[in-house]
C-alpha positions as CSV (number, residue, x, y, z in Angstrom):
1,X,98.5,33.7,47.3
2,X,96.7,36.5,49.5
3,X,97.5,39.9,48.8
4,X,98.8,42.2,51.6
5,X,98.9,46.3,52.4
6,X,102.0,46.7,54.3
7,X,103.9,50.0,55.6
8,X,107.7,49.8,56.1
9,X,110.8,52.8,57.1
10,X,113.3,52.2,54.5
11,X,117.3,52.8,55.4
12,X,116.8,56.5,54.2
13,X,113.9,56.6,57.7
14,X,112.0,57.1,54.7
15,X,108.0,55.5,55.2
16,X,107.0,53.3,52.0
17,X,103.4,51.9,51.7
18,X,102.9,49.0,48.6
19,X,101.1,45.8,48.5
20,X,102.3,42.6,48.2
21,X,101.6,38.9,47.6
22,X,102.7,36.1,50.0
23,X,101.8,33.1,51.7
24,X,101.8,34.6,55.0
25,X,102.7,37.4,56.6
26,X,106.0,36.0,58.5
27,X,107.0,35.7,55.0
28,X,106.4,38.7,53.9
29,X,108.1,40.4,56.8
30,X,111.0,38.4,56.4
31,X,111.3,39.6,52.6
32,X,110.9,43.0,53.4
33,X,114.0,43.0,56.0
34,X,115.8,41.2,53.2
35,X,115.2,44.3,51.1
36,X,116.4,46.3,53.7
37,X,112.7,47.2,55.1
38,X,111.5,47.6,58.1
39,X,108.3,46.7,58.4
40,X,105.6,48.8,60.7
41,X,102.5,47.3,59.6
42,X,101.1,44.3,57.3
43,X,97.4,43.9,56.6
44,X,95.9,41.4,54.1
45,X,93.5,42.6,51.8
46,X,90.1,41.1,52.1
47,X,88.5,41.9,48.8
48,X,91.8,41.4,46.3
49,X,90.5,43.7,42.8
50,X,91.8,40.6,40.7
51,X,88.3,40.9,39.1
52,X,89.0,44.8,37.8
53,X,90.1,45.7,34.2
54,X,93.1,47.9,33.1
55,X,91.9,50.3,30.4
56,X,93.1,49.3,27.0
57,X,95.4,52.7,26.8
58,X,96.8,51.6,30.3
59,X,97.5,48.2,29.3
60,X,99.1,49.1,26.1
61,X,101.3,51.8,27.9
62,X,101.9,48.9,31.1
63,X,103.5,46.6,27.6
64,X,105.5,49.3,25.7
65,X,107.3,50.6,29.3
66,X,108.3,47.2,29.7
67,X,109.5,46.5,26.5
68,X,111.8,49.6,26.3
69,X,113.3,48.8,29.7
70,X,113.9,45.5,29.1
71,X,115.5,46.7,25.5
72,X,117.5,49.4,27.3
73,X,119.3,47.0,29.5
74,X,117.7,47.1,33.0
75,X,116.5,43.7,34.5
76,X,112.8,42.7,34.7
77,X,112.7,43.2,38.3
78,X,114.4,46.8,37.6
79,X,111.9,47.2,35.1
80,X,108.9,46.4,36.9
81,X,109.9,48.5,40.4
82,X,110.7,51.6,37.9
83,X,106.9,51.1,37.0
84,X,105.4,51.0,40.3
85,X,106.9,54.2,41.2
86,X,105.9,55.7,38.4
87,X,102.3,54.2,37.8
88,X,99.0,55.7,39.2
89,X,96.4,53.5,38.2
90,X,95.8,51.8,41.5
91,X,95.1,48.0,39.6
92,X,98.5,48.2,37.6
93,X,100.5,49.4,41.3
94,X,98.8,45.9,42.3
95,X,99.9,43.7,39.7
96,X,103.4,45.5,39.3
97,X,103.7,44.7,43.0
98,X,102.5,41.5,43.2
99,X,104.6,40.7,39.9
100,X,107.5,42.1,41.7
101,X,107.1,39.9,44.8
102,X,106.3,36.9,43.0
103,X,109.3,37.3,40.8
104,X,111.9,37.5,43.8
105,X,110.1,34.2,45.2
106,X,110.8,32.3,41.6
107,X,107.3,32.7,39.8
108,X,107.1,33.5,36.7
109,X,105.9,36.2,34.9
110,X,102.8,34.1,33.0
111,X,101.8,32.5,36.4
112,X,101.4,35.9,37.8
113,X,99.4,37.2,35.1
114,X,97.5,34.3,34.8
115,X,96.3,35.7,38.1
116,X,94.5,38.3,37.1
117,X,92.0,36.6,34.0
118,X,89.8,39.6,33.6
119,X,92.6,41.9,32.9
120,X,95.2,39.1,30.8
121,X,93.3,36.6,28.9
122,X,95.0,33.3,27.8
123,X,96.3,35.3,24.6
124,X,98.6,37.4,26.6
125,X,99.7,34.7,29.3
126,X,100.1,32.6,26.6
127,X,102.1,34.9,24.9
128,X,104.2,35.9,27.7
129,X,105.2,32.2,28.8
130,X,106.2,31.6,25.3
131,X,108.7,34.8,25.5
132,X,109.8,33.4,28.8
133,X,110.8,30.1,27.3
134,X,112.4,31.8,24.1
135,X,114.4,34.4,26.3
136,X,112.7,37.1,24.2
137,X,110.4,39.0,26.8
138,X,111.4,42.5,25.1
139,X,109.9,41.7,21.7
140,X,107.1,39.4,23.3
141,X,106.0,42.7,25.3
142,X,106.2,45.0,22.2
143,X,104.5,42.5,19.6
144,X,101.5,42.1,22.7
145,X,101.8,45.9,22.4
146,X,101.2,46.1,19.0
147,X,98.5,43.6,18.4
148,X,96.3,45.1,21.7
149,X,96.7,48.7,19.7
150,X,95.4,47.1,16.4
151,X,92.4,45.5,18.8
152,X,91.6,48.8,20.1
153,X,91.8,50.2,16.4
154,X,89.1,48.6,15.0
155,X,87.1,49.3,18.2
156,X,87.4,53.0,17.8
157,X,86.7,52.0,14.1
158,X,83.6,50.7,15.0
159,X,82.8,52.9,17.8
160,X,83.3,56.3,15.9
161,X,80.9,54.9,13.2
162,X,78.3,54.5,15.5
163,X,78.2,57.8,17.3
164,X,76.2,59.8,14.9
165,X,73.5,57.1,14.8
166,X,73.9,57.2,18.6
167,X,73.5,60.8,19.3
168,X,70.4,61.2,16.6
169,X,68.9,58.6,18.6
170,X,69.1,60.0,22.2
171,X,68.6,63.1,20.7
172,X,65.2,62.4,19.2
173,X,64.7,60.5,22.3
174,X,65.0,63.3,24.6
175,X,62.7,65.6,22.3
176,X,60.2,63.0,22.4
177,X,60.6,62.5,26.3
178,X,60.0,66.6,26.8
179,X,57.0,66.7,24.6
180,X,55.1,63.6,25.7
181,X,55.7,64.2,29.6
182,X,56.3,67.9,29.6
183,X,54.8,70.3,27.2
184,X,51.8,68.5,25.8
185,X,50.5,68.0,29.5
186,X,50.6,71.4,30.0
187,X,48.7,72.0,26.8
188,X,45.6,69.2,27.6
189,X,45.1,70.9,31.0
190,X,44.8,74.7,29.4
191,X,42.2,73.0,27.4
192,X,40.5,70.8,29.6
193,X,39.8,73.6,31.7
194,X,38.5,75.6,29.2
195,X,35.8,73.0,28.3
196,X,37.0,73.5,25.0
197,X,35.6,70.8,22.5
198,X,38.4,68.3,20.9
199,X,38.2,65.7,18.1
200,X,38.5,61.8,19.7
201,X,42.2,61.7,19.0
202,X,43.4,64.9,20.1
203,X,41.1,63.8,23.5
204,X,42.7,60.6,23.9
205,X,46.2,61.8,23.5
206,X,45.7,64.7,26.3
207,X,44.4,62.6,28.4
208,X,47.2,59.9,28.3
209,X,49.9,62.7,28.6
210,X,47.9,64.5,31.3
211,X,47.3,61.0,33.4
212,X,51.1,59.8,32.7
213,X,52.7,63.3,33.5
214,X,51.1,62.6,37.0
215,X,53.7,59.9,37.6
216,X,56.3,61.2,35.2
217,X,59.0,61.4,38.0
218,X,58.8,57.9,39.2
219,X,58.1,56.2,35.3
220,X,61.5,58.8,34.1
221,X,63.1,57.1,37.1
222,X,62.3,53.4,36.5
223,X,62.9,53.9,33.0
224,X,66.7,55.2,33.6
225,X,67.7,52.3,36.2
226,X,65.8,49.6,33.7
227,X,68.0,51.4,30.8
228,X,71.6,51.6,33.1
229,X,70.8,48.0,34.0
230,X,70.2,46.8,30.8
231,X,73.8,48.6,29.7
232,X,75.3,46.2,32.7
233,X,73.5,43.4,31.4
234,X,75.0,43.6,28.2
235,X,78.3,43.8,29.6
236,X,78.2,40.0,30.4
237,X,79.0,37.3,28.3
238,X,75.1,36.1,28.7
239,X,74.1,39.9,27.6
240,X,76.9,40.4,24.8
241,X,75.6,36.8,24.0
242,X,71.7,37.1,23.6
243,X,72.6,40.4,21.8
244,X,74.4,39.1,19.3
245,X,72.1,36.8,19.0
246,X,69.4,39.4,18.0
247,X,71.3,42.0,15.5
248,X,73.3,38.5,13.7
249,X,70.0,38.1,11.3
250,X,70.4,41.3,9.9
251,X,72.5,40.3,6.5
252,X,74.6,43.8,7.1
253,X,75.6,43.3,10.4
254,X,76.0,39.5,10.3
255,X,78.8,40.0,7.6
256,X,80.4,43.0,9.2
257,X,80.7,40.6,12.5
258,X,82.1,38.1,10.4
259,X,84.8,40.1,8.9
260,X,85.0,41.3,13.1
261,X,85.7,37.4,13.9
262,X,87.8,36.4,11.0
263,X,90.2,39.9,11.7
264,X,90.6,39.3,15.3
265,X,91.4,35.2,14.4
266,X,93.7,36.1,12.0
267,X,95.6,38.0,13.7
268,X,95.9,36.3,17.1
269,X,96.5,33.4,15.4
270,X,99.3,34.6,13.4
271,X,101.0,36.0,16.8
272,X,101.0,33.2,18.1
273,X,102.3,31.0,15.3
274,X,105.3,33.7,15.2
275,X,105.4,33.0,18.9
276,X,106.2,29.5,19.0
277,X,102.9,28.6,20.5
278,X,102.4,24.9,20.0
279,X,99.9,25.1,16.5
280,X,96.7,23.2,18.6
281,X,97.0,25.7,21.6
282,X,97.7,28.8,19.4
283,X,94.5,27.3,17.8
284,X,92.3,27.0,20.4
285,X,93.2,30.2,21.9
286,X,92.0,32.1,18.8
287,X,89.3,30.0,17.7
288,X,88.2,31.1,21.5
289,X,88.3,35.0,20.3
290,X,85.6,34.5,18.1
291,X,81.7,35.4,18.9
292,X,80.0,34.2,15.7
293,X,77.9,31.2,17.0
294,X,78.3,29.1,13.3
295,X,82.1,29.5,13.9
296,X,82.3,28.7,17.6
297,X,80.3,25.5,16.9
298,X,82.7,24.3,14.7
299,X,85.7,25.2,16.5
300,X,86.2,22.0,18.7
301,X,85.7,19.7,16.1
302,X,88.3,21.6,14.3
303,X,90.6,21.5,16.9
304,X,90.6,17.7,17.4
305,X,90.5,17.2,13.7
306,X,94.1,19.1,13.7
307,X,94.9,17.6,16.8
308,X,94.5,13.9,15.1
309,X,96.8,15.0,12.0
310,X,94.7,16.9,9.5
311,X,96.1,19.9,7.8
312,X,94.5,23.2,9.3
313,X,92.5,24.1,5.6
314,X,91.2,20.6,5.3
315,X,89.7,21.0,9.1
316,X,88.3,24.5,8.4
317,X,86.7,23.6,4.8
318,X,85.3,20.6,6.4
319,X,82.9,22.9,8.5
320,X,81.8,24.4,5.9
321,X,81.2,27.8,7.4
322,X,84.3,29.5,7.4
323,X,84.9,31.6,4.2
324,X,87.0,30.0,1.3
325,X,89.1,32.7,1.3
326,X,90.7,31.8,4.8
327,X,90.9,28.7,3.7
328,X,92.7,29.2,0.7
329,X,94.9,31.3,2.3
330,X,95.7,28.8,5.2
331,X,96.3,26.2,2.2
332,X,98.7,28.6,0.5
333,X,100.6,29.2,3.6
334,X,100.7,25.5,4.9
335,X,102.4,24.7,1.7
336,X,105.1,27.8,1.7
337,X,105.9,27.3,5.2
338,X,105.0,30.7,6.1
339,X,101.2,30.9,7.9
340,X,102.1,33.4,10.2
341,X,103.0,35.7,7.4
342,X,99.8,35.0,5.6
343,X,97.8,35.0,8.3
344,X,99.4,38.7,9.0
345,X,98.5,40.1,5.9
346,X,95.1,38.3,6.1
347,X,93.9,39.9,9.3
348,X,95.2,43.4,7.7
349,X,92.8,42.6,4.7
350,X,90.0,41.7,6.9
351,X,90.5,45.0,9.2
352,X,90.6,46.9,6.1
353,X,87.2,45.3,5.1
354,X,85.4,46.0,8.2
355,X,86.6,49.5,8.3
356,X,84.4,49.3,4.8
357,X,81.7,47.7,6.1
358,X,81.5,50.1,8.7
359,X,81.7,52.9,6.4
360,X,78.8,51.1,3.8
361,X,76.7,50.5,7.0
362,X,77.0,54.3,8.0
363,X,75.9,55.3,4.6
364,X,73.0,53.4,4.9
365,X,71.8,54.6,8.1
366,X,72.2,58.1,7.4
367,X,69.8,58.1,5.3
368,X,66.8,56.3,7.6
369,X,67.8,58.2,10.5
370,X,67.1,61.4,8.5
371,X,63.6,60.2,7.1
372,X,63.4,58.6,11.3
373,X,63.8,62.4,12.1
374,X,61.7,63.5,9.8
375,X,58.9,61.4,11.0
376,X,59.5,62.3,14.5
377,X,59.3,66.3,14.0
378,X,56.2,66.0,12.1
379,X,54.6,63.6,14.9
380,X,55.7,66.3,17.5
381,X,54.7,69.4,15.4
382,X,51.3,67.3,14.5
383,X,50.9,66.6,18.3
384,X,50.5,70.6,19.0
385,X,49.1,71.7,15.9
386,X,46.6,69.8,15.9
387,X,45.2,70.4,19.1
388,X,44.9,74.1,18.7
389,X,43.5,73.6,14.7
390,X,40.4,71.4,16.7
391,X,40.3,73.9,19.2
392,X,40.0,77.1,16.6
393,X,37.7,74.7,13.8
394,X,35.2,74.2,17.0
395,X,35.5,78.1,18.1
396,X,34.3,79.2,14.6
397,X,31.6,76.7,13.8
398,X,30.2,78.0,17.1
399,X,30.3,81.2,16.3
């Protein structure tokens, strides 16, 4: 349905501004007066920011409000108006609006949401319809809560392992960007202009930093946009994709992205089981989570192989690239009646084990980075030394 901007005097002579969804904007006008609006102005928004993302803090706050509200007694409409009074992120005041319109014209909650793909995937619609059917929105919205949090988790994990590599980098990045473009310039001219005599190496590197300082501007320039649009790039699915592709052959990070897939799988899998989410959907949905290209291969031939009556192990040891012990735990929990459980505990294990990884793959690059910055000062104090120790070797042998 379109999206509209309207302004209305409430019964107070108060002035209200909000945006709402409808199939026209008779009937939105019609629904305001039935709230007791009156309306001044309604305009439809052209460009509706269905396309935007919620932060992960927002969207985790957006659950847990609902949940206590819902918990504490007040209806989901109740709920939901309470929130857009109180919100300030301008995406959420869109959805809580458009969830509030949509909800007094009989659509459901998972409809709406299913709206808005880039901000909800199929996990949390799915997730939410299922809590509709059960009558069980409160806990639906806190256990969405809870598994987003443990999401974001491991992405900090991850995240806070990688900033010391990250700063070392851009750090000996930015020496090497002064020096090359900057100082040793400087340097070649003083001695070009003296006449001074230099060694072929110590010639040829002036006069590359000498002609390239020249243009240093415009190549500092095109370097940042090709470096900011490479960063966009690989916030695609094609750029996340081909990236993957290029750091999955190194053994360390192939395993830790493993552990990544089989974590995230376990645990949105396990949700939805304790949802009540039919077992082929609730597969499908998190054999979609995963990013390792062995695994997603497999995972529609999986699904049909469940989907014609094969136990869930049996379809995952037949591809023959999942690890045994996911299968032996899917075994074990098939046969106790509990694979939600045991796909609960699983995930933790394998959170616990990428936190590890991360740790062991930290250690490891502490060490290179400090003989990388070893190499790098001794280039840069070899790139001015060396210059003046021709320059003073020549003076003397002419004296």
């Amino acid at each position: 349905m379109p999206l509209y901007t309207y302004r209305a005097v409430t019964q107070n002579k108060d002035t209200s501004q909000a945006t709402a969804s409808a199939s026209n904007k008779d009937e939105l006008a019609r629904e305001l007066v039935s709230q007791g609006l009156t309306p001044i102005s309604i305009k439809e928004v052209k460009k509706i920011e269905r396309n935007g993302k919620l932060p992960t803090v927002e969207k985790i706050s957006f659950c847990r409000y609902i949940s206590t509200m819902l918990k504490s007694g007040l209806s989901l409409t109740e709920s939901i108006s309470v929130l857009a009074e109180e919100s300030k992120h301008p995406l959420t005041k869109k959805i809580l609006d458009d969830l509030k319109f949509g909800i007094n014209h009989g659509q459901t909650l998972s409809t709406i949401f299913g709206h808005y793909p880039n901000t909800f995937d199929k996990f949390f619609v799915t997730l939410v319809k299922s809590g509709e059917i059960s009558g069980t929105l409160s806990e639906t919205f806190e256990h969405i809560q809870e598994e987003i949090r443990a999401d974001h988790s491991l992405n900090q994990t991850i995240q806070a392992a990688l900033l010391y590599p990250t700063v070392v980098f851009v750090a000996m990045l930015g020496i090497g960007i002064l020096m090359f473009f900057f100082i040793l310039p400087q340097i070649g001219t003083v001695f070009f202009n003296l006449n001074l005599p230099l060694n072929p190496a110590v010639q040829l590197l002036f006069t590359v930093t000498v002609g390239l300082s020249t243009y240093k501007y415009l190549i500092l320039g095109g370097a940042g946009v090709t470096v900011v649009s490479l960063a966009a790039f690989l916030q695609t699915k094609l750029g996340k994709k081909i990236s993957l592709a290029l750091i999955s052959p190194i053994p360390v990070v192939r395993n830790l992205i493993k552990q990544i897939d089989m974590a995230r799988f376990c645990r949105i899998f396990s949700a939805l089981l304790q949802s009540g989410v039919p077992i082929t959907q609730a597969l499908e949905i998190s054999l979609s989570s995963l990013s390792f290209n062995n695994y997603l291969n497999s995972s529609e031939k999986i699904i049909e192989q469940v989907s014609e009556g094969k136990t869930i192990s049996d379809a995952f040891k037949g591809s023959k690239v999942f690890p045994s012990l996911l299968i032996q735990m899917l075994s074990a929990g098939e046969k106790s009646g509990t694979l939600d459980s045991t796909l609960k505990d699983l995930g933790e294990f394998y959170a616990e084990e990428v936190e590890n990884g991360v740790k062991k793959l930290t250690q490891l690059l502490e060490p290179l980075l400090m003989l990388g910055v070893g190499i790098g000062v001794g280039i840069m104090v070899l790139s001015v030394i060396t210059p003046i120790y021709s320059v003073v070797s020549n003076l003397q042998a002419t004296q």
